[in-house]
C-alpha distance (Angstrom), angle and dihedral (degrees) to the residues before:
residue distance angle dihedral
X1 . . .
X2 3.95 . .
X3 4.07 93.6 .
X4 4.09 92.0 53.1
X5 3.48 84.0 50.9
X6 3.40 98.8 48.3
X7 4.08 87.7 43.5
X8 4.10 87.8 51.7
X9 3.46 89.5 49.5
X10 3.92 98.3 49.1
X11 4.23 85.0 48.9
X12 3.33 89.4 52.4
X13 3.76 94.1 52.0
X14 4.08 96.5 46.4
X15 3.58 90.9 45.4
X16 4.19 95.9 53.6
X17 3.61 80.3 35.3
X18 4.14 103.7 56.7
X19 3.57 99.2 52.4
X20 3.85 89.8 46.2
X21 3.68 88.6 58.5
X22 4.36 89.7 45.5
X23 3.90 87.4 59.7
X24 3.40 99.4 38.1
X25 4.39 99.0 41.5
X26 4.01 100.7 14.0
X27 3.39 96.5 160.4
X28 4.28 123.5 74.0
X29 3.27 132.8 -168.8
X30 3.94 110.8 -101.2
X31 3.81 116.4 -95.2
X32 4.30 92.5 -141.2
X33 3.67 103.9 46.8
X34 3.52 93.0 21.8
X35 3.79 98.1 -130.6
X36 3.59 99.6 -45.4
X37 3.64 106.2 98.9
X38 3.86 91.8 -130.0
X39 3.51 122.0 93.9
X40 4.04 112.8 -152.0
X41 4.04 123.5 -136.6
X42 3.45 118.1 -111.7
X43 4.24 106.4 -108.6
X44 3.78 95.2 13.3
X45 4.12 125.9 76.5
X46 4.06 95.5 -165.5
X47 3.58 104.3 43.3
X48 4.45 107.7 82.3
X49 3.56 134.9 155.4
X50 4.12 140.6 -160.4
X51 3.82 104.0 -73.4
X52 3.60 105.2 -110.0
X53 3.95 97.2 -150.3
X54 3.81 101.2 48.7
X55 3.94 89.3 35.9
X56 4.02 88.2 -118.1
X57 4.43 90.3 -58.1
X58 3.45 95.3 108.3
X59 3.82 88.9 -134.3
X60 4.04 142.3 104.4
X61 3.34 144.5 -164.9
X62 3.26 113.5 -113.4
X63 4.07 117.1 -130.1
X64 3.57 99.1 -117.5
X65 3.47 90.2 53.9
X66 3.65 96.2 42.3
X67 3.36 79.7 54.3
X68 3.56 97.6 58.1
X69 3.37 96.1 44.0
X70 4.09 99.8 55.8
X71 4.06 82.0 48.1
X72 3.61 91.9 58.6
X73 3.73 94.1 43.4
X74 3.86 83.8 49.3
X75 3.67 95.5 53.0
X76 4.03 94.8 35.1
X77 3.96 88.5 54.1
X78 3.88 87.3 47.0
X79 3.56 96.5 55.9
């Protein structure tokens, strides 16, 4: 009984605490060119070009926050 509290209790925490950290950092660094904008060729160290997935920012929106966002547009277009 005391561990599925103490598991309820940690849920609780990470979900209150995930979108917390979407509004307050909403922005990631971007899993292929690992924040850098550039995405390297396979075999060859000089050759790079504009990351296609962050659009060459280095930066992502994060999914919770992506999330958030098409809700509001959801509920802003509803209204």
């Amino acid at each position: 009984m005391r561990g599925t509290l103490t598991t309820i209790a940690i849920l609780a925490a990470a979900a209150l605490a995930y979108p917390l950290s979407c509004a307050v950092r909403p922005y990631r660094d971007c899993w292929v060119c690992k924040g850098s904008g550039h995405h390297r060729a396979t075999g060859n160290r000089k050759l790079s070009r504009p990351c296609r997935w962050c659009r060459a920012t280095g930066k992502r929106l994060r999914l919770g926050r992506r999330a958030w966002n098409r809700a509001r547009r959801i509920h802003r277009d509803a209204t």
